[in-house]
C-alpha positions as protocol buffer text, in pm:
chain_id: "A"
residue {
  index: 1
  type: UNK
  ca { x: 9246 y: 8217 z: 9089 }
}
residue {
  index: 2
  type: UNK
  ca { x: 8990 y: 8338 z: 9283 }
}
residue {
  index: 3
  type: UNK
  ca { x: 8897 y: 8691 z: 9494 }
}
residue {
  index: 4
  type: UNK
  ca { x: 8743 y: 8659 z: 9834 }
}
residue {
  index: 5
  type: UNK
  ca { x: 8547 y: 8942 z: 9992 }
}
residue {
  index: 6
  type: UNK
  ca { x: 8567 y: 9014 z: 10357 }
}
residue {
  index: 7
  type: UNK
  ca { x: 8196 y: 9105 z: 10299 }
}
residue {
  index: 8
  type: UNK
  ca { x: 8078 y: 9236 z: 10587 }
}
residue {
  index: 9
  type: UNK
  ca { x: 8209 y: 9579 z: 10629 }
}
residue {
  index: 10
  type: UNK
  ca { x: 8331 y: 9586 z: 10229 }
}
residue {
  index: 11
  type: UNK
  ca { x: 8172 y: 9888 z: 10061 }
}
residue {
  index: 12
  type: UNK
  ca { x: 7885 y: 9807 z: 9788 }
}
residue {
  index: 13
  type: UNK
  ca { x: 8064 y: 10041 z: 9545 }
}
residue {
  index: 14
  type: UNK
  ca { x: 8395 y: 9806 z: 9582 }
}
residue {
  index: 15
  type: UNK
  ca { x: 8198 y: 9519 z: 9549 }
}
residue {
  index: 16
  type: UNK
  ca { x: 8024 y: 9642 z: 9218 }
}
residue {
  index: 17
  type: UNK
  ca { x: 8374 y: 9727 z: 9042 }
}
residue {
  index: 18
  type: UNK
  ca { x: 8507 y: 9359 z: 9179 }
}
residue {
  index: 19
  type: UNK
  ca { x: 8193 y: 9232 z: 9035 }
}
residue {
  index: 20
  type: UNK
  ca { x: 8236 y: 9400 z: 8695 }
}
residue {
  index: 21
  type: UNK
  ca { x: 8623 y: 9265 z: 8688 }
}
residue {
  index: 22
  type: UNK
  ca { x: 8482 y: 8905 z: 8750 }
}
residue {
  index: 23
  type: UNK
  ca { x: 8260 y: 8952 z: 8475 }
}
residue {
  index: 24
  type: UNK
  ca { x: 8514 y: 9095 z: 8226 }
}
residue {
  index: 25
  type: UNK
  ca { x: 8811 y: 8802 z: 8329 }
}
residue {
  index: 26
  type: UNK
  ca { x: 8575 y: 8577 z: 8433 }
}
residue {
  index: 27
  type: UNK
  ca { x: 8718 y: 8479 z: 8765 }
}
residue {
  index: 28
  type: UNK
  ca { x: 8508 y: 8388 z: 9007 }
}
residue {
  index: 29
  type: UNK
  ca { x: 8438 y: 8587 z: 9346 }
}
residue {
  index: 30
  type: UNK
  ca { x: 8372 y: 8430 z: 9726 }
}
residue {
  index: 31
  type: UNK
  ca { x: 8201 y: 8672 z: 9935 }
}
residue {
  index: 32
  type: UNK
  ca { x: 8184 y: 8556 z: 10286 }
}
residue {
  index: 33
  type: UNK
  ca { x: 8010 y: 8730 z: 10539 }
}
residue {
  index: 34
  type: UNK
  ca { x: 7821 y: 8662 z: 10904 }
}
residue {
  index: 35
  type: UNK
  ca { x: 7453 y: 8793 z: 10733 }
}
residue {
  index: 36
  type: UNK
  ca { x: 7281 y: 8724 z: 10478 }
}
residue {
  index: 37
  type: UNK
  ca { x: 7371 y: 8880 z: 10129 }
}
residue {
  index: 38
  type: UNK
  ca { x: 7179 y: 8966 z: 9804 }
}
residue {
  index: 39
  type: UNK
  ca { x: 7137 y: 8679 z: 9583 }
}
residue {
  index: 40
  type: UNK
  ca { x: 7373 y: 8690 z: 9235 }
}
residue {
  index: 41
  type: UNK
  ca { x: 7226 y: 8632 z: 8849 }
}
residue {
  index: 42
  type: UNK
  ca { x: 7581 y: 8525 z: 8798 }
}
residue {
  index: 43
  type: UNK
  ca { x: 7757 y: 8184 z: 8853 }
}
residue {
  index: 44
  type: UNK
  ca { x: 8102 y: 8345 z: 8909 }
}
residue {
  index: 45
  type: UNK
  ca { x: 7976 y: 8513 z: 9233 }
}
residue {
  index: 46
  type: UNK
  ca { x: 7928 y: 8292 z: 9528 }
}
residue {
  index: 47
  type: UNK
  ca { x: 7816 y: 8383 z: 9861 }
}
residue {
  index: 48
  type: UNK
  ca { x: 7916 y: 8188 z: 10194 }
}
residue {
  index: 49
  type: UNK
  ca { x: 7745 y: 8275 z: 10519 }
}
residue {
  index: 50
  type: UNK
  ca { x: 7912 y: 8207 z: 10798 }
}
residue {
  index: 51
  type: UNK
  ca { x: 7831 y: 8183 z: 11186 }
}
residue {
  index: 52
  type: UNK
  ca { x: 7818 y: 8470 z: 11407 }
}
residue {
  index: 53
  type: UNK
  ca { x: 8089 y: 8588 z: 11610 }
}
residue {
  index: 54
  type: UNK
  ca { x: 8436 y: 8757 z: 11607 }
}
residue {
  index: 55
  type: UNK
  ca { x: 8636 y: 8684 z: 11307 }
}
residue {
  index: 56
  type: UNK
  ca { x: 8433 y: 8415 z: 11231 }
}
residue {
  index: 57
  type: UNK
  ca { x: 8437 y: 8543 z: 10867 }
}
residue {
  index: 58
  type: UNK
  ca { x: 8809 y: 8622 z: 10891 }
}
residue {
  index: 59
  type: UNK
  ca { x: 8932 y: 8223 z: 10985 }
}
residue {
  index: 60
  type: UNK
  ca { x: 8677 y: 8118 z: 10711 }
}
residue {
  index: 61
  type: UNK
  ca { x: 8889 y: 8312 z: 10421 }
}
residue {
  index: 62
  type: UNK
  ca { x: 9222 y: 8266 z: 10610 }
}
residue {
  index: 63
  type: UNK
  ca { x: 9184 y: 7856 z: 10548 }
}
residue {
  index: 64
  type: UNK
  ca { x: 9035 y: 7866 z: 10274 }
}
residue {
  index: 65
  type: UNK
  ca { x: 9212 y: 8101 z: 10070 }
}
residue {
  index: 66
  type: UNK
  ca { x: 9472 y: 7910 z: 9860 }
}
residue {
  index: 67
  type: UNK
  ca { x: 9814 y: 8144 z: 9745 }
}
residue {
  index: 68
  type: UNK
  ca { x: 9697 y: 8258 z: 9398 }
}
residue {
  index: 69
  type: UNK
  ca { x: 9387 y: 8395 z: 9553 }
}
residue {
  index: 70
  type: UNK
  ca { x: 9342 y: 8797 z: 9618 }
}
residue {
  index: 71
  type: UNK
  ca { x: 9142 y: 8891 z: 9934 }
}
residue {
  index: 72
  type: UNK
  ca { x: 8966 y: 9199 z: 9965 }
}
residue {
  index: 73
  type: UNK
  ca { x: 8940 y: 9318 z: 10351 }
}
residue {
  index: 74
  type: UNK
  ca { x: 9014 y: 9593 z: 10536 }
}
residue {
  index: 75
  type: UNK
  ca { x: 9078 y: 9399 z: 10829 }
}
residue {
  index: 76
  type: UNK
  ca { x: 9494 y: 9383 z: 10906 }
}
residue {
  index: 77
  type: UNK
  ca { x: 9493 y: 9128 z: 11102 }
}
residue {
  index: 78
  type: UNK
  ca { x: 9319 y: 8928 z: 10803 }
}
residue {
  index: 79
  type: UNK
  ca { x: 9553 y: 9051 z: 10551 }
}
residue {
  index: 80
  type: UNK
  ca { x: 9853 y: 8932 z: 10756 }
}
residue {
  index: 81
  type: UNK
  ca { x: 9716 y: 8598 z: 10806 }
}
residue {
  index: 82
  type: UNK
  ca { x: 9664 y: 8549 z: 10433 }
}
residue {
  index: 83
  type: UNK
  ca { x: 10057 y: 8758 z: 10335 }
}
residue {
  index: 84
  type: UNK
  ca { x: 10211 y: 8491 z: 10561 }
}
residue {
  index: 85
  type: UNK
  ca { x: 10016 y: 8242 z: 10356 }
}
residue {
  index: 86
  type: UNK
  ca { x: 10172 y: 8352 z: 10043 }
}
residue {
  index: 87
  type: UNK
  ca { x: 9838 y: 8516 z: 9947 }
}
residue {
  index: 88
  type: UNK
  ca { x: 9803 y: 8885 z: 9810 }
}
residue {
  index: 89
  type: UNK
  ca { x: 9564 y: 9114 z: 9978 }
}
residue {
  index: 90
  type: UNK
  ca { x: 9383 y: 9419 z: 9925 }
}
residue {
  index: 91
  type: UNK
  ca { x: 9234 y: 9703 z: 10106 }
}
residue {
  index: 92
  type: UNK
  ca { x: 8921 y: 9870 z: 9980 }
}
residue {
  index: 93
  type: UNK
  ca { x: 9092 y: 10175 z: 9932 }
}
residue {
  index: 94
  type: UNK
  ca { x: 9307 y: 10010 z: 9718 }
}
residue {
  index: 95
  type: UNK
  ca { x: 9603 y: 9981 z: 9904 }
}
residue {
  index: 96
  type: UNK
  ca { x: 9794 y: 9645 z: 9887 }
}
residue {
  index: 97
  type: UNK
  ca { x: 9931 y: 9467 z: 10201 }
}
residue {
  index: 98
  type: UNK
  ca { x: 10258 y: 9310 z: 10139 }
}
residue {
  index: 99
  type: UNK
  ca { x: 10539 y: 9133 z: 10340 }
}
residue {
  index: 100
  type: UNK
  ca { x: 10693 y: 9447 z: 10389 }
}
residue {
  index: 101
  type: UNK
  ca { x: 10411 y: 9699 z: 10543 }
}
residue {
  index: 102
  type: UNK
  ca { x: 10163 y: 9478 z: 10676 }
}
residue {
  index: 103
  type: UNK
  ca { x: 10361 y: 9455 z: 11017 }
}
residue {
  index: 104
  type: UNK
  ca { x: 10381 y: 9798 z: 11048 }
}
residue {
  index: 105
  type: UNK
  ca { x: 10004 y: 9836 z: 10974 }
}
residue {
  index: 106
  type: UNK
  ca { x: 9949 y: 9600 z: 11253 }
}
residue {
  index: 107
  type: UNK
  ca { x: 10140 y: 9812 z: 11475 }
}
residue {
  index: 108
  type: UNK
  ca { x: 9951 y: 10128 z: 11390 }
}
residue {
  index: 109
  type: UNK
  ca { x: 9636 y: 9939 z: 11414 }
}
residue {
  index: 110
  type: UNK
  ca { x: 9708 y: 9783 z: 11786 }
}
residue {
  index: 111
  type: UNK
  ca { x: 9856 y: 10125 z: 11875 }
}
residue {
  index: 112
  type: UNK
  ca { x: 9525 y: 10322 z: 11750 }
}
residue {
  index: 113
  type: UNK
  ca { x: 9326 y: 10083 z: 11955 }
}
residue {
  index: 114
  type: UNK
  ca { x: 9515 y: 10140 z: 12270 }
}
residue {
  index: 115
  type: UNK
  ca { x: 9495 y: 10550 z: 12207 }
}
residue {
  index: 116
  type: UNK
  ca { x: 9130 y: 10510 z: 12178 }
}
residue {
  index: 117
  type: UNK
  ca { x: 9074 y: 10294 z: 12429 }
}
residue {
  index: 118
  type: UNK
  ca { x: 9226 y: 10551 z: 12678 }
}
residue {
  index: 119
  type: UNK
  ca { x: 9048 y: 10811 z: 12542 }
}
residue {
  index: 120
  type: UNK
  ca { x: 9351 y: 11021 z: 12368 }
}
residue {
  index: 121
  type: UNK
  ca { x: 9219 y: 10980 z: 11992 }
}
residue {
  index: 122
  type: UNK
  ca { x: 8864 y: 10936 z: 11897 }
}
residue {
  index: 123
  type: UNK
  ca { x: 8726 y: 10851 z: 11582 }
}
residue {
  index: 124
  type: UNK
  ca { x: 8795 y: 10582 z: 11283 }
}
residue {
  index: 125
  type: UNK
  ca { x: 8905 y: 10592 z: 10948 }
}
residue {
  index: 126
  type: UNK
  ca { x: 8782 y: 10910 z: 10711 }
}
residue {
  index: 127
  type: UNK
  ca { x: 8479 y: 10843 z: 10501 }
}
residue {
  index: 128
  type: UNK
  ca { x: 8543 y: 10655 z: 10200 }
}
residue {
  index: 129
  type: UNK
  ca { x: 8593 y: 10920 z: 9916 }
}
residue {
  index: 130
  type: UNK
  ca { x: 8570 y: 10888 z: 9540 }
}
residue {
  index: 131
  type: UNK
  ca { x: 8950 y: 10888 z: 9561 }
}
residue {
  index: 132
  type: UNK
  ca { x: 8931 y: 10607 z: 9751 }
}
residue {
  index: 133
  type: UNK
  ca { x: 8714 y: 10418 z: 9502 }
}
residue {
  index: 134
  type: UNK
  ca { x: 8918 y: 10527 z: 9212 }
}
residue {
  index: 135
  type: UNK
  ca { x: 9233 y: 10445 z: 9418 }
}
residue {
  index: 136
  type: UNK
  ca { x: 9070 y: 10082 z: 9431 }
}
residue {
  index: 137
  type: UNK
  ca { x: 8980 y: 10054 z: 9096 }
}
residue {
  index: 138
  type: UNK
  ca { x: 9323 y: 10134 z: 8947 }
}
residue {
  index: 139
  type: UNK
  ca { x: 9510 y: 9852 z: 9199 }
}
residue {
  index: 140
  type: UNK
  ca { x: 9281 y: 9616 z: 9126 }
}
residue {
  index: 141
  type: UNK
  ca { x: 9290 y: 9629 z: 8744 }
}
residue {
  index: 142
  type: UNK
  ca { x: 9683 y: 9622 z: 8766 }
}
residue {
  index: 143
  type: UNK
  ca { x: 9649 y: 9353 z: 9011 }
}
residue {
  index: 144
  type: UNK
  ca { x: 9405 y: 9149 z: 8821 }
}
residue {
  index: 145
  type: UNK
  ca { x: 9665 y: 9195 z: 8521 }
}
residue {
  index: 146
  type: UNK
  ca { x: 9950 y: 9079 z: 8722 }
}
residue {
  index: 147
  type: UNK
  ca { x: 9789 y: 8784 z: 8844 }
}
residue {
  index: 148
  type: UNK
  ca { x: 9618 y: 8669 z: 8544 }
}
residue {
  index: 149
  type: UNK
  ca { x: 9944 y: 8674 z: 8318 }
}
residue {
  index: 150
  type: UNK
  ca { x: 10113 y: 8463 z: 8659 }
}
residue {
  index: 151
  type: UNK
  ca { x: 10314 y: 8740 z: 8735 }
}
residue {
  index: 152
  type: UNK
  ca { x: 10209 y: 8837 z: 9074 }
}
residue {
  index: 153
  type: UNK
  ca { x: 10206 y: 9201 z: 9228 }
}
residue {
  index: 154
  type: UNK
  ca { x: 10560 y: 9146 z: 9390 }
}
C-alpha cells in the first residue's frame, strides 16, 4: 500500500499529518506534482515531478495508482478516475470519495463551473479551517486502520 499526493494544490498542514502517518505505519508516500518540492530526510517519502500542463499530475497518479493505494486530491475528476479503478480516495478535508457520491460531486463541480463562468456565483471553496484539518486527520487514521488490517473503507 501506498498514498499518493495530488501535491500541487494539497495543503502543507495535510501533508505534515500524512507524513507523520507514514512514519508511524511506515508506508510509503508518492507526492507528485508539476514544481519542484522540498527534498525528504526520509526514504518512505518520494517525490515525482512531472511536466507542465493540465492534469498532467492527475494522469500520472491515475496510471499509476494500483487498487490498494489511497490518493489524496481534491481534484473530483481525479478521485473518480482512481474510484472506477477500484482505488480509495481522499479529500483534504477529509472527506472520502466513494462509488456512491463521487458522481454527484462531479455534477456539483461541472455545475459550479458553469454558474461561475456566467457570472451567477463567484468565489471557490471556504478557507481551509482547523475543522477541516482535524476532519482530515480523523479519516485518515480510520482509513489507514482499515486498509492496513485489509479491510478497506467500504
Amino acid at each position: 500500500m501506498k498514498i499518493w499526493i495530488d501535491a500541487d494544490a494539497c495543503p502543507r498542514v495535510i501533508k505534515e499529518i500524512i507524513f507523520r502517518a507514514s512514519e508511524r505505519l511506515k508506508l510509503p508516500v508518492q507526492l507528485v506534482a508539476n514544481k519542484s518540492l522540498a527534498k525528504h530526510h526520509t526514504t518512505l517519502i518520494q517525490s515525482t515531478v512531472v511536466a507542465d500542463g493540465f492534469d498532467v499530475a492527475d494522469d500520472y497518479i491515475a496510471e499509476n495508482a494500483a487498487a490498494d493505494d489511497l490518493v489524496i486530491t481534491a481534484d473530483i475528476p481525479l478521485a473518480a478516475r482512481v474510484v472506477a479503478k477500484g482505488g480509495v480516495a481522499l479529500d483534504p478535508r477529509g472527506e472520502l470519495y466513494t462509488e456512491e457520491n463521487v458522481g454527484e460531486r462531479l455534477a456539483m463541480r461541472d455545475l459550479m463551473a458553469e454558474l461561475r463562468g456566467n457570472g451567477l456565483v463567484t468565489g471557490g471553496p471556504s478557507q481551509f479551517s482547523l475543522t477541516d484539518r482535524q476532519r482530515f486527520a480523523s479519516a485518515l487514521d480510520r482509513l489507514l486502520t482499515q486498509m492496513t488490517r485489509g479491510k478497506g473503507p467500504r
